[in-house]
C-alpha positions in Angstrom: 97.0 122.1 114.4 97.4 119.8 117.6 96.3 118.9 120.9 98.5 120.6 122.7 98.3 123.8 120.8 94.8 124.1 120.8 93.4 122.0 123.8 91.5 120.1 121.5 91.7 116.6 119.8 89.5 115.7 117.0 90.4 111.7 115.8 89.4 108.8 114.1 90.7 105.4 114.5 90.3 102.6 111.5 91.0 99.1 111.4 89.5 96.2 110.7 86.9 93.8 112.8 89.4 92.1 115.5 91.2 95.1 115.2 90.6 95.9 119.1 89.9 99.6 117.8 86.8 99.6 120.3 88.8 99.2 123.8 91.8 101.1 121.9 89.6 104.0 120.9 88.3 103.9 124.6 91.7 104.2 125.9 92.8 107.0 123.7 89.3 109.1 124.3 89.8 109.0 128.2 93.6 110.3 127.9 92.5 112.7 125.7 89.4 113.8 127.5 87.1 113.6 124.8 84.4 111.2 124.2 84.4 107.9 122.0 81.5 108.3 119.9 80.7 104.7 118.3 78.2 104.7 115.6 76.1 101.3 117.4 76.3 103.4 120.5 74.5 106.4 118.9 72.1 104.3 116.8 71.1 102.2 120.2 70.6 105.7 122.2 68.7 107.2 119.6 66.3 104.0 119.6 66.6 103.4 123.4 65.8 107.2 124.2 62.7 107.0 121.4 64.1 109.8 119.5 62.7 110.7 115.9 65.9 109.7 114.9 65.9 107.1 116.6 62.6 105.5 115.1 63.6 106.4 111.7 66.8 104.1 112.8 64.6 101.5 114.3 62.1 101.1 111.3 65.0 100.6 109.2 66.8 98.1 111.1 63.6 96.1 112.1 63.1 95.9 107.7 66.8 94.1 107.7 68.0 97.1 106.0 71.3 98.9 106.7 71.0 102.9 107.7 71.8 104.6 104.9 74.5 107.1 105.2 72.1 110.3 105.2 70.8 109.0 108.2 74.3 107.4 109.8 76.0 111.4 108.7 72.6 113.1 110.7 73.1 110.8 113.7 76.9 111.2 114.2 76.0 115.6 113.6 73.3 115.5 116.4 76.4 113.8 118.7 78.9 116.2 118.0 77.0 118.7 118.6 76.7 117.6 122.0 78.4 119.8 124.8 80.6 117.1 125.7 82.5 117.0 122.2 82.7 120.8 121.7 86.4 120.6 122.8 86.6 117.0 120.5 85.8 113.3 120.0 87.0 110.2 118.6 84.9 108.9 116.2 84.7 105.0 116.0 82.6 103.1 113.0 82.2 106.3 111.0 82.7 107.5 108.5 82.9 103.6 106.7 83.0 104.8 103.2 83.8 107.9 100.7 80.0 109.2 101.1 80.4 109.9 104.9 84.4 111.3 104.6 82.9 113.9 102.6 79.7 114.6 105.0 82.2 114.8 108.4 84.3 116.8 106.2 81.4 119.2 105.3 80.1 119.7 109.0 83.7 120.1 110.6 84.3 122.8 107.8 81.1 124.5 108.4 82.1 124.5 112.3 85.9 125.8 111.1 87.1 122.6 112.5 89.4 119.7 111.2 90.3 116.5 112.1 94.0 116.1 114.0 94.4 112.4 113.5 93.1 109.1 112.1 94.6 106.2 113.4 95.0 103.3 111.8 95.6 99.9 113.4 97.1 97.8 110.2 96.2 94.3 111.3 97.0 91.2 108.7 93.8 89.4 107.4 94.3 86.2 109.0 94.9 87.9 112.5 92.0 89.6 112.5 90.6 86.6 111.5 91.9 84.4 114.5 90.8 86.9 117.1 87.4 86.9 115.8 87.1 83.4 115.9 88.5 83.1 119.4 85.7 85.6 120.4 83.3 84.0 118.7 83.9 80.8 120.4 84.3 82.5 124.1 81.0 84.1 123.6 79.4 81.4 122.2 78.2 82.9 119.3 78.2 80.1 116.3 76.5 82.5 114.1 80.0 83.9 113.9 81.3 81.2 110.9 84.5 81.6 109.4 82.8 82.4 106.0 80.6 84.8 108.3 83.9 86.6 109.8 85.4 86.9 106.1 82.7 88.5 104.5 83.0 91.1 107.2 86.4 91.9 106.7 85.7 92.0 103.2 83.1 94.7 103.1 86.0 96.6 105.4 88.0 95.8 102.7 86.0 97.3 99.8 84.4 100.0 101.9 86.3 101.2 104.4 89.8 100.6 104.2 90.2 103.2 101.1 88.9 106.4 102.9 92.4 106.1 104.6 93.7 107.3 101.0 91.8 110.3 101.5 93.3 111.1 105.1 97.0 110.0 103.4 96.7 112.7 100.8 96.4 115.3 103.4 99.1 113.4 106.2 96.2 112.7 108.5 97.1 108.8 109.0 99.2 107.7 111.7 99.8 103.8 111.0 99.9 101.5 114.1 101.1 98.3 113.9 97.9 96.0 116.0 99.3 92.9 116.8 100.7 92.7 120.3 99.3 93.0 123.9 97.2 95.3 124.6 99.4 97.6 126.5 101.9 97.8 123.7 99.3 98.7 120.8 98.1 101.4 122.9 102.2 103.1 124.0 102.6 102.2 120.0 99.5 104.9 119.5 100.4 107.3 122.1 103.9 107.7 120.5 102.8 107.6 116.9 100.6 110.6 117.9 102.9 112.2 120.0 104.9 112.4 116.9 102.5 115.0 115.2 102.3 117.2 118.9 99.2 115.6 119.8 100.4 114.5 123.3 97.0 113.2 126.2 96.8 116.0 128.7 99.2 119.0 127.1 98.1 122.1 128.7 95.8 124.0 126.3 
């Protein structure tokens, strides 16, 4: 199934902090025409808006607890059910571990919908590492320690990096190399997708 066949484009993309899968996953949505649906973005519009959801998310948070993936799963169902991701979305921050893979896979299913494509910007450790540090220090942020930025990465490592060996096993994952500019991680994705038929704008 792809883009261009169906006029739709359902995607993930997956990498690690410093990855730059944010602004990547921005770029990709627009060409696509489909929103990029960030799980902080949903948690802070369900708490903003002062949606039951968004309390339950809100108690949670304000207990230093993390939102546990029943919650995270309902969230991310109440966006795609949205009219603006009926013809797709790319989903950013979600799922993180085995629990939500099988609760996306579950509601797609249930809709008669599949994924297209999870991208995967493959970024080396100390990279990701030396972009994060650079941030921190242009924003300021000296909570952001070295010891701080490892322990991120790895929780990604432990958590999230092995639902991609879920999406291998059924040829979902199309590996970018992330290290470059800008400009030449994003051609790098629009040709490893355009590999698979899943070309931005095909006529439906």
């Amino acid at each position: 199934m792809t883009a261009s066949a169906t006029g739709s484009a359902r995607f993930l993309i997956v990498g690690p902090q410093g990855s730059g899968k944010g602004t990547q996953g921005v770029l990709v949505a627009e060409a696509f025409g489909v929103p990029q649906v960030a799980t902080g973005d949903i948690f802070r519009a369900n708490v903003a808006g002062g949606t039951e959801l968004g309390k339950r998310v809100q108690a949670i948070i304000e207990a230093g607890d993390l939102v546990p993936d029943a919650l995270t799963s309902e969230l991310v169902r109440d966006r795609l059910e949205q009219a603006d991701a009926a013809q797709g979305f790319l989903l950013d921050g979600y799922p993180r571990n085995r629990g939500q893979v099988d609760d996306l896979a579950a509601f797609l299913t249930a809709r008669g919908e599949a994924l297209d494509a999870v991208i995967e910007l493959d970024v080396p450790r100390r990279e990701s590492i030396a972009r994060l540090h650079d941030r921190a220090v242009q924003q300021g942020r000296t909570d952001d320690t070295e010891e701080v930025i490892a322990n991120r990465l790895a929780i990604y490592e432990r958590e999230t990096a092995p639902i991609l060996d879920v999406y291998r096993e059924h040829g979902l994952v199309v590996k970018i190399d992330g290290v470059g500019t800008l400009d030449e991680v994003t051609q790098r994705i629009f040709e490893g997708l355009a590999t698979r038929g899943l070309v931005a704008g095909a006529a439906a």
